[in-house]
N, C-alpha and C positions, 0 to 999 in steps of 0.2 A: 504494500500500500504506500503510495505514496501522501506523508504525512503533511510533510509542507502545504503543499494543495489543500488539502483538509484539514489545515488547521487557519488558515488564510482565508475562507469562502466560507458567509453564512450559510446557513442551512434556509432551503427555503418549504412552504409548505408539500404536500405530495401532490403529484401534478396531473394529470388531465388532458389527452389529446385527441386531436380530431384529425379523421382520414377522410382523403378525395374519394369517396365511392358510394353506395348505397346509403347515404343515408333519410329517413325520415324525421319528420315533425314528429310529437305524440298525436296529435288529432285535436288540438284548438283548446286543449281542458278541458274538463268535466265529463262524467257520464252521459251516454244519451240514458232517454228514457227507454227504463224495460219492458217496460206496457205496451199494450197494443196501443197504435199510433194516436193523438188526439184528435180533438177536429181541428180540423186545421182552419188559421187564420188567412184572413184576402190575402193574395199573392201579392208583391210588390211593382208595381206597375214597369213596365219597360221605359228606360231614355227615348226620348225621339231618335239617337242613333248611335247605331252601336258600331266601336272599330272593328273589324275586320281582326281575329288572332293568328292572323297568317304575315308577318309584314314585312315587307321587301327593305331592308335597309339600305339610305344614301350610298354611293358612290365617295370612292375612301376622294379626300381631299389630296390635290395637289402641293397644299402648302403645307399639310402636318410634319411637323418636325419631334425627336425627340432624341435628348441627350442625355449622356450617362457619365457624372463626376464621381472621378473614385474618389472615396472618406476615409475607406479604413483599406490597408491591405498588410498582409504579413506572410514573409517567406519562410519564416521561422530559421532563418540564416545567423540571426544573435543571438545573446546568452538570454534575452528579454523573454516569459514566457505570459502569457493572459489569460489560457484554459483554467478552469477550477472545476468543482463538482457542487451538484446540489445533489445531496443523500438523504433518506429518510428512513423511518424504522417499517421494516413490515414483521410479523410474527414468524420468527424461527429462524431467523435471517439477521447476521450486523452488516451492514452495508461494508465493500470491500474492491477496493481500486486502482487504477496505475489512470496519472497523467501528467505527462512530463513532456517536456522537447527531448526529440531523439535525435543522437547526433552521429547515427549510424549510416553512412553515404548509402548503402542497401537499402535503407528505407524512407529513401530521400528521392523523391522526383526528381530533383536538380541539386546540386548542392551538397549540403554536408548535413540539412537541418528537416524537421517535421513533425508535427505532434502527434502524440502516441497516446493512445487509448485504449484502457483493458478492462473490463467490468467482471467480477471473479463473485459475485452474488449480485442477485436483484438490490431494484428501488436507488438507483443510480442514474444520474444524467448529466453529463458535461454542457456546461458553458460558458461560452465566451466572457469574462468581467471588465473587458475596459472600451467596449462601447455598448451604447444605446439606439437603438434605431429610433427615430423621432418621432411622436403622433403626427397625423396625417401625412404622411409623405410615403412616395411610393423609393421602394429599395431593391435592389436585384442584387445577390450572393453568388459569387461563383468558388468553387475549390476543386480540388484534385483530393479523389479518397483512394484507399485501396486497404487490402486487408492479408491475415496470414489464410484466411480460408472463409471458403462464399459465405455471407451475412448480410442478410438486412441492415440496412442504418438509414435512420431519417436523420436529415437536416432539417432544421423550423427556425423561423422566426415566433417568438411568441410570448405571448402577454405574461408578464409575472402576477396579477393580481388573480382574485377570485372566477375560474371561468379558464385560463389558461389555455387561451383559442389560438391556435397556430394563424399568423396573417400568411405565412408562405411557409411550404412544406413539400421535401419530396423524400419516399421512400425508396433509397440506391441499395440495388443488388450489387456489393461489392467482392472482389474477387481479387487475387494477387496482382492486377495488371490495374496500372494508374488508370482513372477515370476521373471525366471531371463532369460535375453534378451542377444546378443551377435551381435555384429560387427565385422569384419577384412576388411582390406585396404592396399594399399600402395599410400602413399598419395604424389600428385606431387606438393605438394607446402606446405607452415607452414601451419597447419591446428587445428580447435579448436574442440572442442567438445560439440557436440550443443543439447537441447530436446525441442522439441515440444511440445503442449496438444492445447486440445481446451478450450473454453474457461468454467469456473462453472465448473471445476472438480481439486479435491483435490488431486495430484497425487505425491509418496514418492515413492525416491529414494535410496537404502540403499547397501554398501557392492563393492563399486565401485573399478574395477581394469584395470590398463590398462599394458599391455605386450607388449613388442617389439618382433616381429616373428623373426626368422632368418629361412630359409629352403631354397632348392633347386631349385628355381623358374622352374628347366625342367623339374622336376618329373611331370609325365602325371599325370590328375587329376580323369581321367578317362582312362579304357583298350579300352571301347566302341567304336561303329563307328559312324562317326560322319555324319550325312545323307548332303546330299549335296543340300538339301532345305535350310540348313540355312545362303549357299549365294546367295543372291543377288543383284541387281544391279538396277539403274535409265537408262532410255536412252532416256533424253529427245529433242535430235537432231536428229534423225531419220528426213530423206528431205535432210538438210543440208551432210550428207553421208551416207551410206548404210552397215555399217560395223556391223560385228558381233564380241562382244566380244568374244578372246578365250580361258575364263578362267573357263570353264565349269560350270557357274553360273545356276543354276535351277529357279532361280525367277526375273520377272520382273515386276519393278512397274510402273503404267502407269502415276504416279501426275507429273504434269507438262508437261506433252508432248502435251495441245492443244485440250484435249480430256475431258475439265470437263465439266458440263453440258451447262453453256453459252457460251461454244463454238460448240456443237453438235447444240444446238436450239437457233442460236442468233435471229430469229426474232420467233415469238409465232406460231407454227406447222409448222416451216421448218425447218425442220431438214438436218444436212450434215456430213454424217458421213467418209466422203470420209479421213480423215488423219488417224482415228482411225480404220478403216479397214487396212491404210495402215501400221500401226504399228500391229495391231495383227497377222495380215498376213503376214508379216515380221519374228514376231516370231516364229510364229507355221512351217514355211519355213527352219526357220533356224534351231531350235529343236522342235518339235511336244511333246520332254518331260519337256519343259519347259514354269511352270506355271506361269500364270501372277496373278497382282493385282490389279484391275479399281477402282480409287479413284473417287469415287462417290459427286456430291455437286457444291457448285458455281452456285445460282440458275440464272439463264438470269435474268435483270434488269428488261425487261418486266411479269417477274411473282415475282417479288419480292416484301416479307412485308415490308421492308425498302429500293426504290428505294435510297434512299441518302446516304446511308450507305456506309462507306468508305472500299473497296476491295480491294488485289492484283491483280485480272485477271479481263479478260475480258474489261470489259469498266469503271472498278476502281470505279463503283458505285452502290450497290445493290445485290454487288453477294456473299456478306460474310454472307448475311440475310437466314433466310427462307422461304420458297416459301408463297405467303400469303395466297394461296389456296392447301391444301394438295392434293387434286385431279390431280393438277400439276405434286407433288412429284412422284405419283404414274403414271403418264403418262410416265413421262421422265425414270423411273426406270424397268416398261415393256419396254419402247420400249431396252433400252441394256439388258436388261436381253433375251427380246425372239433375238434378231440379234444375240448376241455373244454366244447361249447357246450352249454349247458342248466346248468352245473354250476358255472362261473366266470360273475359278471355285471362285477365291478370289474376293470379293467385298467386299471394305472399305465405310464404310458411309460417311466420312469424311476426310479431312486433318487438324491434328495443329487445332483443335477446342477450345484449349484454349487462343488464340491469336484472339484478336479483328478483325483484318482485315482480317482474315480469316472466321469467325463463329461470329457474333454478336446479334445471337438468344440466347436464353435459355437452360436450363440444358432438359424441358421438351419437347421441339418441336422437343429438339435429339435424345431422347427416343422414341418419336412419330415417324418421320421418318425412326429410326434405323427398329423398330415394322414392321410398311409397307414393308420396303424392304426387310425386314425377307419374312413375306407372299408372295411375289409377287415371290421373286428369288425362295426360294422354291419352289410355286407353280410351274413355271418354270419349274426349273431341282429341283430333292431333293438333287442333290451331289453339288448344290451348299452351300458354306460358305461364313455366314455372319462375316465380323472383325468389331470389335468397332470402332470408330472415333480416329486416332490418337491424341495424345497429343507432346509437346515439352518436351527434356530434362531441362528447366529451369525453365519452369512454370507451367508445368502438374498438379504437388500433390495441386496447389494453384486451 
């Protein structure tokens, strides 16, 4: 361990990140109602004119300009070093580390110099302590990584306070052969500079630079069209009123509206599917070309491997588990697959599976059920699609 480093660098609280890939909202707050629908109140009247959610973006500008001032940059060529560690305690584990400048020409891109990082238990993360990336301002990172053997490592830029939201992040397959890895951000709070690794892996960082962008922020990024699948919407008060957004959204998701599975089957083969008909029939009423997405899961207490298991829905005990008899799984995911087919095409396995009270099974029984409801929806219809189980923006990549 190297003690300097960790005796020099406070500790900061345990941290929190977010990954570029699936993730959801939870669904706007609150329960829908479990009741069969109310009567619904007057609909909200239409604007005299609605945009078009299809929209051809300008023509990029001839005059856009954008420059890139380097602020910080370090070859790691002097005895000067700035890496440190933020460490925390997790249960069974004392945090345990190397980070120093290495001044071995072998594990030097150029030069004689590079920094070296070794993580030898969890709840460790290096970074940077002698700059700040600024609020509001946009920043781009570039460095040179490489390691003693293939490993994951993120690079981020990201917020020290409560929330701990990456403005720029990328996740580098690193391998014995230099590479060089890139960030950009515009970061809404002071923000540091953070890297990742797992743990047993030798991983050198060499040629570090960081630039302040300055450009156009309305130059289009794209001529492209922008397809009008990629708005969406939650509507989990359907009963409560009967209104139709009019904001020409093509997707609707169905978590939270009363329709997970211990609400469809709250006692063991009675099923009621009377809310969730009256939501998709809703939809398909109001636009026939807009697709939905049935967040699958929340197994009833009575088929649950951990009835005591602490839930959000349903009766707040047993429904975050998985089912203890997979033959359940596969009961409950024919019967929506054959009622809704033609009429549901997205089917999510999950909501927020990274979160306890949501999912308190395994990485493997989510595999296992993803599998099933692969086969079954298929079999089904073939033009159905299966989506992963979503994850949280704060605790996904953990």
């Amino acid at each position: 361990m190297n003690t300097r480093a960790r005796s020099r660098v406070p500790r900061l609280p345990a941290l929190a990140l977010m990954v570029s890939g699936l993730i959801t909202a939870c669904g706007g707050g609150g329960s829908a109602p479990a009741d069969a629908p109310a009567a619904a109140q007057p609909e909200v009247a239409a604007p005299q004119a609605i945009a078009k959610t299809t929209v051809m973006l300008p023509a990029q500008s001839a005059t856009v300009t954008r420059t890139e001032t380097t602020v910080y940059q370090d070859d790691f060529e002097s005895a000067a070093f700035h890496w440190g560690v933020n460490a925390w305690s997790e249960v069974g584990s004392s945090p345990q580390w190397v980070v120093e400048r290495n001044t071995q020409a072998a594990n030097a891109r150029a030069g004689s110099g590079s920094a070296h990082f070794r993580v030898d238990s969890p709840a460790v993360i290096f970074l940077l302590d002698n700059f700040t990336f600024a609020n509001g301002k946009r920043y781009k990172v570039t460095a040179w990584i490489k390691s003693d053997m293939p490993a994951g490592v993120e690079l981020m830029a990201r917020g020290g306070g409560p929330g701990y939201y990456p403005y720029a992040i990328v996740r580098h397959s690193a391998t014995s052969t230099w590479q060089q890895v890139s960030i950009e951000g515009v970061m809404a709070e002071d923000t540091r500079l953070f890297l990742t690794s797992p743990t047993g892996v030798n991983v050198y960082l060499d040629d570090l630079k960081i630039a302040e962008v300055k450009q156009d922020e309305l130059k289009p990024q794209s001529t492209a069209t922008i397809p009008d699948t990629l708005f969406g919407l939650h509507m989990n008060k359907l009963g409560t009123h009967n209104a139709w957004p009019k904001l020409g959204q093509k997707v609707i998701r169905l978590h939270d509206t009363g329709t997970h599975w211990c609400n469809l089957e709250p006692q063991r083969d009675v099923w009621n599917f009377d809310r969730m008909d009256y939501i998709v029939n809703h939809v398909r009423t109001k636009d026939p070309q807009t697709q939905m997405i049935y967040t699958m899961g929340q197994t009833p207490a009575h088929s649950s491997s951990q009835p005591g298991a602490t839930s959000l829905y349903c009766t707040s005990s047993g429904e975050s588990a998985p089912p203890a008899d997979m033959q359940r799984w596969t009961q409950y995911v024919t019967q929506v697959g054959q009622r809704y087919k033609g009429k549901i095409k997205y089917w999510e396995i999950w909501n927020e599976w990274d979160i306890p009270q949501v999912y308190s099974g395994d990485v493997a029984k989510m595999v296992e059920m993803t599998r099933i409801a692969r086969e079954v929806l298929k079999g089904i219809d073939a033009n159905n699609v299966i989506l992963a189980p979503s994850i949280t923006a704060r605790l996904g990549t953990q």
